[in-house]
KEBASE-720365 format. One record per residue: residue in three letters; x, y, z of N, C-alpha, C, O, CB in turn. Coordinates in steps of 0.05 Angstrom, whole numbers. Glycine has a CB too. Example, Ala and Ser with C-alpha at 12.3 -4.5 7.8 and 13.67 -1.06 7.14 Angstrom:
BEGIN
<node code="ala" n_px="264" n_py="-114" n_pz="156" ca_px="246" ca_py="-90" ca_pz="156" c_px="264" c_py="-66" c_pz="156" o_px="285" o_py="-66" o_pz="169" cb_px="226" cb_py="-89" cb_pz="181"/>
<node code="ser" n_px="257" n_py="-45" n_pz="142" ca_px="273" ca_py="-21" ca_pz="143" c_px="258" c_py="1" c_pz="157" o_px="268" o_py="23" o_pz="161" cb_px="282" cb_py="-12" cb_pz="114"/>
***
This chain:
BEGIN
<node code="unk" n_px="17" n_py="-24" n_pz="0" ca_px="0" ca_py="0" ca_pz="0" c_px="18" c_py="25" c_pz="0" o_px="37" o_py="22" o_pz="15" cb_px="-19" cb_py="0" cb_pz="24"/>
<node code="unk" n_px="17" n_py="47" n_pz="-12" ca_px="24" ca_py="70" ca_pz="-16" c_px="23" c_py="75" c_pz="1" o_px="3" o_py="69" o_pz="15" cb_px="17" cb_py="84" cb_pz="-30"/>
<node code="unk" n_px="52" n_py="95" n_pz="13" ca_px="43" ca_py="118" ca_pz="37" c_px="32" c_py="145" c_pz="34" o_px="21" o_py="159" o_pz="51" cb_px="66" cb_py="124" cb_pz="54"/>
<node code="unk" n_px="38" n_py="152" n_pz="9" ca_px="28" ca_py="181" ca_pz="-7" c_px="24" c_py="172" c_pz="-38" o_px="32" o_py="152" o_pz="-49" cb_px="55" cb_py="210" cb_pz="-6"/>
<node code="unk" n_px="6" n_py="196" n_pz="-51" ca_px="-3" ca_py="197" ca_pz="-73" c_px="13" c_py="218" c_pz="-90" o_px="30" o_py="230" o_pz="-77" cb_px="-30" cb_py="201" cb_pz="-70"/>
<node code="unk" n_px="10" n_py="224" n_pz="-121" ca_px="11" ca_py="250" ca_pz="-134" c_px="34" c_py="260" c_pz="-133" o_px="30" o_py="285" o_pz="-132" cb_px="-6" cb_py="269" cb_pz="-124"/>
<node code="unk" n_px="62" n_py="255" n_pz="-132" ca_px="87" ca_py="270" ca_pz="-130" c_px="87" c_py="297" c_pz="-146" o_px="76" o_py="299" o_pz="-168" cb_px="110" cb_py="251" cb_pz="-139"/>
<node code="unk" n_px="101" n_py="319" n_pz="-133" ca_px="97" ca_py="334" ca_pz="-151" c_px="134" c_py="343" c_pz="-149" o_px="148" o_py="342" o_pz="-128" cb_px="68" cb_py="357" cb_pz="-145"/>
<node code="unk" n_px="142" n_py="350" n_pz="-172" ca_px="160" ca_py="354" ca_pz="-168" c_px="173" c_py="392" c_pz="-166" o_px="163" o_py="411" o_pz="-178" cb_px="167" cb_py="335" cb_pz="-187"/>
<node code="unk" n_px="190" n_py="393" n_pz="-151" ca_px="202" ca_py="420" ca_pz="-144" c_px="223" c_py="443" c_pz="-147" o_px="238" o_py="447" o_pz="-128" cb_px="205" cb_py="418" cb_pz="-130"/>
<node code="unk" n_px="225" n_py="457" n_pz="-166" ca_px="244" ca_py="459" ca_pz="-177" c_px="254" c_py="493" c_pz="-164" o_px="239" o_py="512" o_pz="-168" cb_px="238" cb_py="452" cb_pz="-209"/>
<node code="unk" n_px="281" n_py="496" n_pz="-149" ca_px="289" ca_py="520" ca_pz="-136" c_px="290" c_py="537" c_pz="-169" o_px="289" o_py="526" o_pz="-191" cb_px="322" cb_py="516" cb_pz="-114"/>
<node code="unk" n_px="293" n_py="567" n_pz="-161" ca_px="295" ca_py="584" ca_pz="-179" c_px="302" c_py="609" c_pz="-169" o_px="294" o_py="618" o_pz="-147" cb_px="275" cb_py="583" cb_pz="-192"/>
<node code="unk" n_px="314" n_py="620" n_pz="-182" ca_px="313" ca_py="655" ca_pz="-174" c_px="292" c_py="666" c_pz="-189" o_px="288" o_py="689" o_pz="-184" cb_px="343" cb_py="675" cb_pz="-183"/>
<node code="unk" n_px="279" n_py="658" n_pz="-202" ca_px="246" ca_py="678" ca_pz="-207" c_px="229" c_py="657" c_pz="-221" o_px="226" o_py="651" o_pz="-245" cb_px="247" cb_py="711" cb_pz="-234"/>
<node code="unk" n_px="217" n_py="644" n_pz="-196" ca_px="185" ca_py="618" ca_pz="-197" c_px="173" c_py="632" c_pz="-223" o_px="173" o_py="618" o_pz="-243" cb_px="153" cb_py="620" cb_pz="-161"/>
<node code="unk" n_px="165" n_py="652" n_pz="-225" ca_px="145" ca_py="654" ca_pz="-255" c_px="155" c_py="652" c_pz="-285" o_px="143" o_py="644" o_pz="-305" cb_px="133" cb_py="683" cb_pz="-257"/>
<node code="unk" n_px="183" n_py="662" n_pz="-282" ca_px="193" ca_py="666" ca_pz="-303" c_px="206" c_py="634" c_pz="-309" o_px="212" o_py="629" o_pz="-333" cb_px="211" cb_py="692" cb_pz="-301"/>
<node code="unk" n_px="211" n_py="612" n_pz="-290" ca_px="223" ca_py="597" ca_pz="-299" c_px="190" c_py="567" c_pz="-309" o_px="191" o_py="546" o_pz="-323" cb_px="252" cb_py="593" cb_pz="-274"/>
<node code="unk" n_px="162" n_py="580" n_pz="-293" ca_px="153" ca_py="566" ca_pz="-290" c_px="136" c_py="563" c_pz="-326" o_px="127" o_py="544" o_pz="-338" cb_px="143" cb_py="570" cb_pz="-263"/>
<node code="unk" n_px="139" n_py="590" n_pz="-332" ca_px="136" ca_py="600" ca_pz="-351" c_px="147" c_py="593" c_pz="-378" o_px="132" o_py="594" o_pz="-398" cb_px="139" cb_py="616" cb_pz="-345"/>
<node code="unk" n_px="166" n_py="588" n_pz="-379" ca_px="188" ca_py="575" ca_pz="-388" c_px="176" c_py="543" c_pz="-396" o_px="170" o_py="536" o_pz="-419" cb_px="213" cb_py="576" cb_pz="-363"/>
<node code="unk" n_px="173" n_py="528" n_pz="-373" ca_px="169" ca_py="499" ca_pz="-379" c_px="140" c_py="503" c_pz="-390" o_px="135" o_py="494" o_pz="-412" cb_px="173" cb_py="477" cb_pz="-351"/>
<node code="unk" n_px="120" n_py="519" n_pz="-375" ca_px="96" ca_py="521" ca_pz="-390" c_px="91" c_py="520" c_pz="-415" o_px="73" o_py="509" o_pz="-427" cb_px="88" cb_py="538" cb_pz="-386"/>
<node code="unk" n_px="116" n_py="538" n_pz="-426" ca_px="109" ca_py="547" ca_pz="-452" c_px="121" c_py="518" c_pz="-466" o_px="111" o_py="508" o_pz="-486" cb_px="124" cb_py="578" cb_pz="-461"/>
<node code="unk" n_px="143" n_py="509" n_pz="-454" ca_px="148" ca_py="485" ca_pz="-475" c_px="132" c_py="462" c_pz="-472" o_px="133" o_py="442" o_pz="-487" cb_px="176" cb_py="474" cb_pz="-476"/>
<node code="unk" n_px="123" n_py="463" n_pz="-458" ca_px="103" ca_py="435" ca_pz="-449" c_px="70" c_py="442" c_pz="-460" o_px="54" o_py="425" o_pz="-468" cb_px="103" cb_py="430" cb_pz="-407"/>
<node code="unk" n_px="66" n_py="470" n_pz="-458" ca_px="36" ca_py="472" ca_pz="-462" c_px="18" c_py="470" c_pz="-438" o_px="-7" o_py="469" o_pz="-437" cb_px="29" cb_py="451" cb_pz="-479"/>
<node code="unk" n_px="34" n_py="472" n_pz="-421" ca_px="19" ca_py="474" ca_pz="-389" c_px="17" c_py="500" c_pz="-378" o_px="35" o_py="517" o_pz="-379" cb_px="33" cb_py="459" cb_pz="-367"/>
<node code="unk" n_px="-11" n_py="503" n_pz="-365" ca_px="-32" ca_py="512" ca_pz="-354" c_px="-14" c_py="527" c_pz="-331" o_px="-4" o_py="512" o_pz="-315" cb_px="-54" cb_py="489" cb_pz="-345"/>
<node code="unk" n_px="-6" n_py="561" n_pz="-327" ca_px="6" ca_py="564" ca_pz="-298" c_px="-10" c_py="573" c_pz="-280" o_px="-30" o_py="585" o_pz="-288" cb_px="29" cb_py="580" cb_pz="-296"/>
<node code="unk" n_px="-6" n_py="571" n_pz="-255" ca_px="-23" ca_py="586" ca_pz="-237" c_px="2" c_py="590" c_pz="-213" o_px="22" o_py="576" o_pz="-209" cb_px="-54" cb_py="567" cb_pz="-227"/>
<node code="unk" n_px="-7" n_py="614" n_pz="-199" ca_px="13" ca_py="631" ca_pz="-185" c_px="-5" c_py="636" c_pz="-149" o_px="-27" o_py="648" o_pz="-146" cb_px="19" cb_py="666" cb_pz="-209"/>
<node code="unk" n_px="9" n_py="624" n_pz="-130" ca_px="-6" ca_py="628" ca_pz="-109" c_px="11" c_py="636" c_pz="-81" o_px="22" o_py="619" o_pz="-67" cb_px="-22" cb_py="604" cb_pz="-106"/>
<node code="unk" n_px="12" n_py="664" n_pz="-73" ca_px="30" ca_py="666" ca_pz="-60" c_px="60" c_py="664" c_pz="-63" o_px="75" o_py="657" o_pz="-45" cb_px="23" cb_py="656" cb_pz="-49"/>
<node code="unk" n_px="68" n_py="674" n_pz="-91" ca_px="94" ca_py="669" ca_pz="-91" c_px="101" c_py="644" c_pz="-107" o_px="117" o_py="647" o_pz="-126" cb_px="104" cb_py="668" cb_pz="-64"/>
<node code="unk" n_px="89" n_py="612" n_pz="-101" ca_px="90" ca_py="587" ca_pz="-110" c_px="87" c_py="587" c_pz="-142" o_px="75" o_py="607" o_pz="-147" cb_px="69" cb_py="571" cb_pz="-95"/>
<node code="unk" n_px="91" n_py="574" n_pz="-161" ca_px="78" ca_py="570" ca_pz="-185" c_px="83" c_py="540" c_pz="-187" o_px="103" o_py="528" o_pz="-180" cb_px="88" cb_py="588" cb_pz="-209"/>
<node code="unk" n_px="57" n_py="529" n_pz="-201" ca_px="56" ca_py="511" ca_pz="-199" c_px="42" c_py="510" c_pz="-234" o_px="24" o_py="526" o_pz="-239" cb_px="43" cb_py="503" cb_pz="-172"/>
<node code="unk" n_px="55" n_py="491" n_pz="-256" ca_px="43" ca_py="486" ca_pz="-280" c_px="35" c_py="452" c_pz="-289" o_px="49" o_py="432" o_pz="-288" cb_px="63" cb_py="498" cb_pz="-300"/>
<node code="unk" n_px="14" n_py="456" n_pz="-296" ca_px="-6" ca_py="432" ca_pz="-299" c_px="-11" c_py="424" c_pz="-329" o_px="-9" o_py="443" o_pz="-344" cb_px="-33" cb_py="439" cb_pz="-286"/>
<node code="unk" n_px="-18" n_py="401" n_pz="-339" ca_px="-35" ca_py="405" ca_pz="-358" c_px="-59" c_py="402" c_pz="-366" o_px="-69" o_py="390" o_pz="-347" cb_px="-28" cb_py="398" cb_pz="-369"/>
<node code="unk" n_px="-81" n_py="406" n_pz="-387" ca_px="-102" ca_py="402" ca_pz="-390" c_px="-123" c_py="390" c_pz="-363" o_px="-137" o_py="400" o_pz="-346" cb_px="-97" cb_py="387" cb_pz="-412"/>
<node code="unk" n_px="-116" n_py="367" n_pz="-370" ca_px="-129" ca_py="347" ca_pz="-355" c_px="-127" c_py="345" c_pz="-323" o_px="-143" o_py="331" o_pz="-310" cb_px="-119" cb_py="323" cb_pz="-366"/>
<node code="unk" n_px="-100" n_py="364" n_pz="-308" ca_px="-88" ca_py="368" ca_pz="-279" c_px="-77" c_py="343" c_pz="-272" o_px="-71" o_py="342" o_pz="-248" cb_px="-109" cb_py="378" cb_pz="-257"/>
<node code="unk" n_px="-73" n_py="319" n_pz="-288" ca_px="-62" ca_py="296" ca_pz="-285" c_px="-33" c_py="303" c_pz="-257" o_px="-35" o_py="295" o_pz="-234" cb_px="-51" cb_py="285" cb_pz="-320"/>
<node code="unk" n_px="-15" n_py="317" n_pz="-265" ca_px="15" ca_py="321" ca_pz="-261" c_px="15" c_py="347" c_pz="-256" o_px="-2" o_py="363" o_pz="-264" cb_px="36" cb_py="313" cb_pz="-284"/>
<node code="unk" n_px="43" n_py="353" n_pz="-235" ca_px="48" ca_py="375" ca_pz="-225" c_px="74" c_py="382" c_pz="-228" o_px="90" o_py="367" o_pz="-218" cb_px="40" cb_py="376" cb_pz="-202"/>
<node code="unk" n_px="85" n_py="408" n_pz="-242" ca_px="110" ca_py="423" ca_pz="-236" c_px="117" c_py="443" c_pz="-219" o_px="116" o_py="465" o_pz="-229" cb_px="117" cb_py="431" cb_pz="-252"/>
<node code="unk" n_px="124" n_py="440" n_pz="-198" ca_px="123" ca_py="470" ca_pz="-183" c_px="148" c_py="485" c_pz="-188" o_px="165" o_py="474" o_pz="-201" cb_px="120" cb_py="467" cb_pz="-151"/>
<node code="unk" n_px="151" n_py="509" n_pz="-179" ca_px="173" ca_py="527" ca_pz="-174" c_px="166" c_py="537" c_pz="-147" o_px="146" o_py="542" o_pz="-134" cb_px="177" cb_py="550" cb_pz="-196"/>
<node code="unk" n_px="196" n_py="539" n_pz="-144" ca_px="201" ca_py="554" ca_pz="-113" c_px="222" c_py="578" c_pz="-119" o_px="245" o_py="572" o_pz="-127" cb_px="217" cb_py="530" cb_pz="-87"/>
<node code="unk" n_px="215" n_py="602" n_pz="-115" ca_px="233" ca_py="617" ca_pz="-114" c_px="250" c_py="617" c_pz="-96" o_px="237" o_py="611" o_pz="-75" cb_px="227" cb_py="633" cb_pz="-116"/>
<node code="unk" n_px="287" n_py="623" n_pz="-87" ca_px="302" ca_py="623" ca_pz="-68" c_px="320" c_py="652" c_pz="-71" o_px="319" o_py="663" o_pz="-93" cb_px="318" cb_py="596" cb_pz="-69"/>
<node code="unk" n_px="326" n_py="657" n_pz="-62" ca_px="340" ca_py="688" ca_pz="-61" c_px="371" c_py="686" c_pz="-65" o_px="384" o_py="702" o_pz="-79" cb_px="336" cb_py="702" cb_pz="-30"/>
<node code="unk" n_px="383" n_py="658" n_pz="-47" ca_px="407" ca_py="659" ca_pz="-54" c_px="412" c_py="632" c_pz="-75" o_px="430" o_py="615" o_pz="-72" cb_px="423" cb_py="662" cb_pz="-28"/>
<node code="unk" n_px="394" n_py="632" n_pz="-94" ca_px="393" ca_py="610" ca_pz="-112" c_px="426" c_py="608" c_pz="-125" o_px="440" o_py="628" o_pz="-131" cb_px="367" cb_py="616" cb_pz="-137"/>
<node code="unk" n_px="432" n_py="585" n_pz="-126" ca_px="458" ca_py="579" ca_pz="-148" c_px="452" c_py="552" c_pz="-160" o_px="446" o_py="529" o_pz="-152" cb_px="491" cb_py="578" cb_pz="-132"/>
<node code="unk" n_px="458" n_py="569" n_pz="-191" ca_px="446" ca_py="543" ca_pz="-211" c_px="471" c_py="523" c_pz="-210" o_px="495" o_py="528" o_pz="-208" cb_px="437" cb_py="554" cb_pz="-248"/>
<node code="unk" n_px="454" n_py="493" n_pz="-214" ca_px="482" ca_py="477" ca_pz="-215" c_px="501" c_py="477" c_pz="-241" o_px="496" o_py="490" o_pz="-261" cb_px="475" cb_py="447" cb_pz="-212"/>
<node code="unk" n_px="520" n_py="464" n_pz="-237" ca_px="538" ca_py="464" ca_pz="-263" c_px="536" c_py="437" c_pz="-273" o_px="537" o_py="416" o_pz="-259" cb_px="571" cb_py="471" cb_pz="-258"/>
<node code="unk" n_px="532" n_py="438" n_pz="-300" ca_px="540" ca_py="409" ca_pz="-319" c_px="554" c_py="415" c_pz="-340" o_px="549" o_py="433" o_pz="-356" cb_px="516" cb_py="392" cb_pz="-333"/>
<node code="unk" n_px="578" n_py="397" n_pz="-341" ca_px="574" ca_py="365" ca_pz="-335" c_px="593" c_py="368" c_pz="-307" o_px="602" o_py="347" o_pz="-297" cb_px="587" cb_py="340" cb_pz="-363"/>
<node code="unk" n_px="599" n_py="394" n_pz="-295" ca_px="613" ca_py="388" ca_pz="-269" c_px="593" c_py="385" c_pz="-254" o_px="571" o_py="380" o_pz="-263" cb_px="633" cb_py="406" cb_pz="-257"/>
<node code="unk" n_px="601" n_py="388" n_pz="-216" ca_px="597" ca_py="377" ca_pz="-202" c_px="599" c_py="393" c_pz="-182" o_px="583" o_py="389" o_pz="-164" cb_px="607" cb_py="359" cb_pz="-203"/>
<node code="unk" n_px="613" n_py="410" n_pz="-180" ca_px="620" ca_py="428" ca_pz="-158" c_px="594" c_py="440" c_pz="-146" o_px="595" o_py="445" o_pz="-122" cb_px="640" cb_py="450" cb_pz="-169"/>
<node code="unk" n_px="574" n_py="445" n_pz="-156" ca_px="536" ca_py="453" ca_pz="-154" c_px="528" c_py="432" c_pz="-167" o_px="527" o_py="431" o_pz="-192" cb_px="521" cb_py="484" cb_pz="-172"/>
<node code="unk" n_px="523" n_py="414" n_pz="-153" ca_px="516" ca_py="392" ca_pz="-171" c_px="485" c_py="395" c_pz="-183" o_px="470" o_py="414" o_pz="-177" cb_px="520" cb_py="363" cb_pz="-153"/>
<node code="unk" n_px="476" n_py="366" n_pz="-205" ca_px="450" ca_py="376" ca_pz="-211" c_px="431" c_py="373" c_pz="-199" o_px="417" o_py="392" o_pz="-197" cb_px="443" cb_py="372" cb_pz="-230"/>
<node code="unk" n_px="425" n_py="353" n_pz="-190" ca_px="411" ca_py="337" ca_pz="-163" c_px="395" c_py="325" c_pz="-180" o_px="400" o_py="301" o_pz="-185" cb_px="393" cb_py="354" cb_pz="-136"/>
<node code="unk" n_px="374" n_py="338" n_pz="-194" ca_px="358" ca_py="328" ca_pz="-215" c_px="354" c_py="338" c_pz="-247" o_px="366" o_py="357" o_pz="-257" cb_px="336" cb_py="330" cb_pz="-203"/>
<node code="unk" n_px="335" n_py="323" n_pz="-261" ca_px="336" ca_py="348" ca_pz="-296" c_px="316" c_py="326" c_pz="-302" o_px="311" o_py="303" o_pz="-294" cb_px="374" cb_py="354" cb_pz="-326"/>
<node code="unk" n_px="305" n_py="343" n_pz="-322" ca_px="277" ca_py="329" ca_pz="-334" c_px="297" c_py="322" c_pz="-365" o_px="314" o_py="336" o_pz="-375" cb_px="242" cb_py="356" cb_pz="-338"/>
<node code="unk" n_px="283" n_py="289" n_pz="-374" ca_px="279" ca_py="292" ca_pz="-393" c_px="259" c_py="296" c_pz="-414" o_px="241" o_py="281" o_pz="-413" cb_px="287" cb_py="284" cb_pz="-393"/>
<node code="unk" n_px="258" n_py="316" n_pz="-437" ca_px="226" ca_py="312" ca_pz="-451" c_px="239" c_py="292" c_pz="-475" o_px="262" o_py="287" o_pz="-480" cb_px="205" cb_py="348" cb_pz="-465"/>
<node code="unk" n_px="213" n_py="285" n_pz="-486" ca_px="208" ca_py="265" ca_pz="-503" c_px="200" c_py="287" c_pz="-520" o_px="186" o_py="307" o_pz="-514" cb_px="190" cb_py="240" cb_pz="-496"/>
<node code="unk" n_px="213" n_py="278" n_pz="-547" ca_px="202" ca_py="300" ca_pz="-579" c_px="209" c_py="290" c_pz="-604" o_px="231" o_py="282" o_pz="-611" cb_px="219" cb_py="332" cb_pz="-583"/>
<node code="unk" n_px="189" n_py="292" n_pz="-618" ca_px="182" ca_py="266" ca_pz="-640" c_px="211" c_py="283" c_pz="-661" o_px="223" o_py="268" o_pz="-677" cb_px="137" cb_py="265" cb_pz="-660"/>
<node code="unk" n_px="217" n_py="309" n_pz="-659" ca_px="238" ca_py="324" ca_pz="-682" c_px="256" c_py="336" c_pz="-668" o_px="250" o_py="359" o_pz="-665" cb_px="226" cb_py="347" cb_pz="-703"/>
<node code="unk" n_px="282" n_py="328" n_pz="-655" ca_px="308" ca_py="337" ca_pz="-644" c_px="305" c_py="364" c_pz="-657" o_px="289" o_py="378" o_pz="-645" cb_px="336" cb_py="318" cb_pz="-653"/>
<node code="unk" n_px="319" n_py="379" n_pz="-686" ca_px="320" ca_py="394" ca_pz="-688" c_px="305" c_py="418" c_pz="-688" o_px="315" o_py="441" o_pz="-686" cb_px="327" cb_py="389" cb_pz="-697"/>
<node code="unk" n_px="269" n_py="410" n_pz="-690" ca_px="245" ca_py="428" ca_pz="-691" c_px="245" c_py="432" c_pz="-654" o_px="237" o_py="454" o_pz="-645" cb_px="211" cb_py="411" cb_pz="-708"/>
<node code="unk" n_px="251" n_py="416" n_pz="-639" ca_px="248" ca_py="420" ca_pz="-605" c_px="278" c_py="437" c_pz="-598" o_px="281" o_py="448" o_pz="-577" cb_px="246" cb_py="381" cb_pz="-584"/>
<node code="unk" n_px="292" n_py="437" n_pz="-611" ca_px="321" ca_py="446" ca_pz="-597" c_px="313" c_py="479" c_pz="-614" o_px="326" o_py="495" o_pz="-602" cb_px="361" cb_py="422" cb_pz="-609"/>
<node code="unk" n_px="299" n_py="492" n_pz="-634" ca_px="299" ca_py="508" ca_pz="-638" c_px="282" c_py="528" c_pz="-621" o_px="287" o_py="551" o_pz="-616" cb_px="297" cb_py="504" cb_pz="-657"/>
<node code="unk" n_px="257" n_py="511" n_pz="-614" ca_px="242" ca_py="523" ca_pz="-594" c_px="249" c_py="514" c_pz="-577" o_px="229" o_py="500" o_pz="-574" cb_px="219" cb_py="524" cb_pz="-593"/>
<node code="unk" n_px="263" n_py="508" n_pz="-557" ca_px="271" ca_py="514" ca_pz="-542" c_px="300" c_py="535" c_pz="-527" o_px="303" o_py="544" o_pz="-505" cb_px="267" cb_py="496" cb_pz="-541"/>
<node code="unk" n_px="313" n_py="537" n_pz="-548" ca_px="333" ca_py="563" ca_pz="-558" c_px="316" c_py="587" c_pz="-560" o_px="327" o_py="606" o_pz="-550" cb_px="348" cb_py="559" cb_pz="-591"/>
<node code="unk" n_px="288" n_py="592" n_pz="-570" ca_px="282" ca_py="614" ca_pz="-584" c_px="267" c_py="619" c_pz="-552" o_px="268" o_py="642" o_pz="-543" cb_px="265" cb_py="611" cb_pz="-618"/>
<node code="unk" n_px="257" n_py="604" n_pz="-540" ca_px="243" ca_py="607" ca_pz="-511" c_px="268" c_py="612" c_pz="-491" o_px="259" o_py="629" o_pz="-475" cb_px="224" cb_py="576" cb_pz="-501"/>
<node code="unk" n_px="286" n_py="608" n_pz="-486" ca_px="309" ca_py="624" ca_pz="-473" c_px="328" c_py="599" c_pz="-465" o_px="349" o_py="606" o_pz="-454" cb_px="298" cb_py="645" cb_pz="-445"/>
<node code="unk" n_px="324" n_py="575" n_pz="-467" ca_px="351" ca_py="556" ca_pz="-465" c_px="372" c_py="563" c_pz="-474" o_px="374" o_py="578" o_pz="-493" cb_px="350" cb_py="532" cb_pz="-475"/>
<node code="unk" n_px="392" n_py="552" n_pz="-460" ca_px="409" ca_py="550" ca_pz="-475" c_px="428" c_py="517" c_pz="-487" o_px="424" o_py="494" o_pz="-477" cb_px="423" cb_py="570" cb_pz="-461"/>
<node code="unk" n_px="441" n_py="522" n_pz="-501" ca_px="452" ca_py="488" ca_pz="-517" c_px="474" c_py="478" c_pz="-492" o_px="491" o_py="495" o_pz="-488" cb_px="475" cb_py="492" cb_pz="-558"/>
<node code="unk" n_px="476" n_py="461" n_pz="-479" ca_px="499" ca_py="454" ca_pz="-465" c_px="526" c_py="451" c_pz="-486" o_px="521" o_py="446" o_pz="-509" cb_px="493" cb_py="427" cb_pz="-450"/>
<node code="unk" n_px="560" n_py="456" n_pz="-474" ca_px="578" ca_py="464" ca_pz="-492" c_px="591" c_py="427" c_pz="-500" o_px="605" o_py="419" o_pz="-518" cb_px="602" cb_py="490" cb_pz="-475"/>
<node code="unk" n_px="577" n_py="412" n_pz="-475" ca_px="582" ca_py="385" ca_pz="-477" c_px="558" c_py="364" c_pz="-482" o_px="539" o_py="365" o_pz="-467" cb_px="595" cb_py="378" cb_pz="-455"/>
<node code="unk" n_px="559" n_py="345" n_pz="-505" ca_px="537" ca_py="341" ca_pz="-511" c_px="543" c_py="313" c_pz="-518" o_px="553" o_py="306" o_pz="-540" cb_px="526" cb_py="361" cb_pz="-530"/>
<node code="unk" n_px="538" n_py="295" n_pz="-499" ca_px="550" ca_py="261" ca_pz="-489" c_px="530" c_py="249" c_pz="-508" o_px="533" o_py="225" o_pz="-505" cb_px="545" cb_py="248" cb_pz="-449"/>
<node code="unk" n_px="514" n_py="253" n_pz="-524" ca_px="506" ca_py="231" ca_pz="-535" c_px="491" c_py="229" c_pz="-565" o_px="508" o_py="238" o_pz="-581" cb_px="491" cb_py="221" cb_pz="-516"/>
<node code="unk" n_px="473" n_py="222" n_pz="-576" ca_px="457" ca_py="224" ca_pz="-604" c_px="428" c_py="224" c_pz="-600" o_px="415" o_py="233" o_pz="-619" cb_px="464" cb_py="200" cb_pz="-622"/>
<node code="unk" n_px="416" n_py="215" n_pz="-579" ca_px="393" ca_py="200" ca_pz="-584" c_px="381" c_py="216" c_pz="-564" o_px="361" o_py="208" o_pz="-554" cb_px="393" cb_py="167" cb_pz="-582"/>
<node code="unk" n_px="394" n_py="247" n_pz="-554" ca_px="385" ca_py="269" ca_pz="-536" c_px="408" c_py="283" c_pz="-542" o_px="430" o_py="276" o_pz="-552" cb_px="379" cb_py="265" cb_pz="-504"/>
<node code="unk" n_px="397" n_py="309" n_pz="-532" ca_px="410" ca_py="337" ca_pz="-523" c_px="416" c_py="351" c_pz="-496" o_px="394" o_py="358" o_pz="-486" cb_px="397" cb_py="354" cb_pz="-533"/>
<node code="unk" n_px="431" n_py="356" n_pz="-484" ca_px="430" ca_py="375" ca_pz="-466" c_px="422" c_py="404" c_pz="-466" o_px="426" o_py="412" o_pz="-489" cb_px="450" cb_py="376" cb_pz="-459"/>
<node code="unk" n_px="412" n_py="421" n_pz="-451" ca_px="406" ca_py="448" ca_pz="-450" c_px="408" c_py="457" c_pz="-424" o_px="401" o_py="444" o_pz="-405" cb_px="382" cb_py="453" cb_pz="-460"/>
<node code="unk" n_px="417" n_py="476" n_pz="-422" ca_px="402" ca_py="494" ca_pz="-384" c_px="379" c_py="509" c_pz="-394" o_px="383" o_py="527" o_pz="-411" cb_px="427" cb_py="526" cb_pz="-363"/>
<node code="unk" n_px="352" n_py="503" n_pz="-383" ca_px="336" ca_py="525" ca_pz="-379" c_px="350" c_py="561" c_pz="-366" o_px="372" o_py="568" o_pz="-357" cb_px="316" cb_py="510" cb_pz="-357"/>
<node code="unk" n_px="327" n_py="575" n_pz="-370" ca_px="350" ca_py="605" ca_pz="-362" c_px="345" c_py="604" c_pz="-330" o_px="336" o_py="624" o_pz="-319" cb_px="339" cb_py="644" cb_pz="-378"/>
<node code="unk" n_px="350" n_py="587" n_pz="-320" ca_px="357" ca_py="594" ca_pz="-291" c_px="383" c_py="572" c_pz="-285" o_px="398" o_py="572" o_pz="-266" cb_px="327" cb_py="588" cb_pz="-269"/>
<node code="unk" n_px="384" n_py="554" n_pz="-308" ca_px="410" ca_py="545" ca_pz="-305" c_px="404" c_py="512" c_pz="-296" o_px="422" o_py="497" o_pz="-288" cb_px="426" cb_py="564" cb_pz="-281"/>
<node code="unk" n_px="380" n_py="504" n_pz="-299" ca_px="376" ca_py="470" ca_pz="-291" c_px="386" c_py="452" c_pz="-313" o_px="376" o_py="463" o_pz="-332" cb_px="342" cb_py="461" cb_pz="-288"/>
<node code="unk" n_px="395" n_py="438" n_pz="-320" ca_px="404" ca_py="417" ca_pz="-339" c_px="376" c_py="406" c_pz="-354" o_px="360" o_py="395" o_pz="-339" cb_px="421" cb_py="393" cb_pz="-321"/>
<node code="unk" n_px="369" n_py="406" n_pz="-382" ca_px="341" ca_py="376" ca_pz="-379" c_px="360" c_py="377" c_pz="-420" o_px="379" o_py="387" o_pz="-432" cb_px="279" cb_py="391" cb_pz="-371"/>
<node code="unk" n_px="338" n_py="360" n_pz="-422" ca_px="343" ca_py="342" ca_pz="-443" c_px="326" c_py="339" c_pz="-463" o_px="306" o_py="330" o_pz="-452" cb_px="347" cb_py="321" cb_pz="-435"/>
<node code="unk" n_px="321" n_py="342" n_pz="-485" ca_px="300" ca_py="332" ca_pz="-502" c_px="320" c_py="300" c_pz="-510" o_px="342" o_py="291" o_pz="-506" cb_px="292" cb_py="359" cb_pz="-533"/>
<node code="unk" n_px="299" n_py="292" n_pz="-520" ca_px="307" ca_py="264" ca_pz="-530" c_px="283" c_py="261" c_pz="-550" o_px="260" o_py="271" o_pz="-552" cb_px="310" cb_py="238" cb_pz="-505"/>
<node code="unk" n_px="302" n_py="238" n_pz="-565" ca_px="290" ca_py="225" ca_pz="-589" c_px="266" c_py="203" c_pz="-582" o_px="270" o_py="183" o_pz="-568" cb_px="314" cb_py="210" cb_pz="-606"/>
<node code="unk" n_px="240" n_py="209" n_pz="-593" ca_px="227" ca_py="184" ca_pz="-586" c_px="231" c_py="163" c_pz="-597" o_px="220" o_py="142" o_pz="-590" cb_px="205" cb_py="186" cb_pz="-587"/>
***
């Protein structure tokens, strides 16, 4: 038996709207803003992304270690090059090291590591 339901996952930031905004826009999810919190959903409210703003936020480094990443999303996208453009043109940036073929690295603009990949 489960001890909890619904994980939602939490992502630190130096500005919750702007980064929540960000994934919204590449995902197509729904934001809502409550007290500071943002939290983006989709359609259906299946899943949850939150943001937390922090003041003395420091983004991690990849592929070092020294701020490590702790976590990074990967998305799934049927066209590598049509997803790495929008996501460049929405404010990512390309990681300078790029370990593999069958994905990409990026930092969102607050500096998180995620990935598109090939379906």
């Amino acid at each position: 038996m489960a001890i909890a339901a619904s994980p939602t996952v939490v992502l630190d930031c130096p500005d919750a709207r702007a980064l929540a905004a960000f994934y919204g826009d590449v995902l197509d999810w729904k934001l809502t803003v409550e007290d500071g919190w943002v939290d983006i959903r989709p359609e259906d409210g299946s899943t949850c992304i939150s943001f937390q703003q922090v003041d003395d936020y420091r983004a991690p480094e990849w592929p070092g270690q020294t701020v490590p990443q702790q976590m990074h999303f990967d998305l799934v996208v049927p066209d590598l090059d049509v997803a790495e453009a929008a996501v460049l043109e929405r404010g990512a940036t390309k990681a300078e090291v790029q370990p593999g073929i069958s994905f990409r690295v990026f930092l969102d603009p607050a500096g998180h590591p995620f990935c598109l990949c090939a379906e």
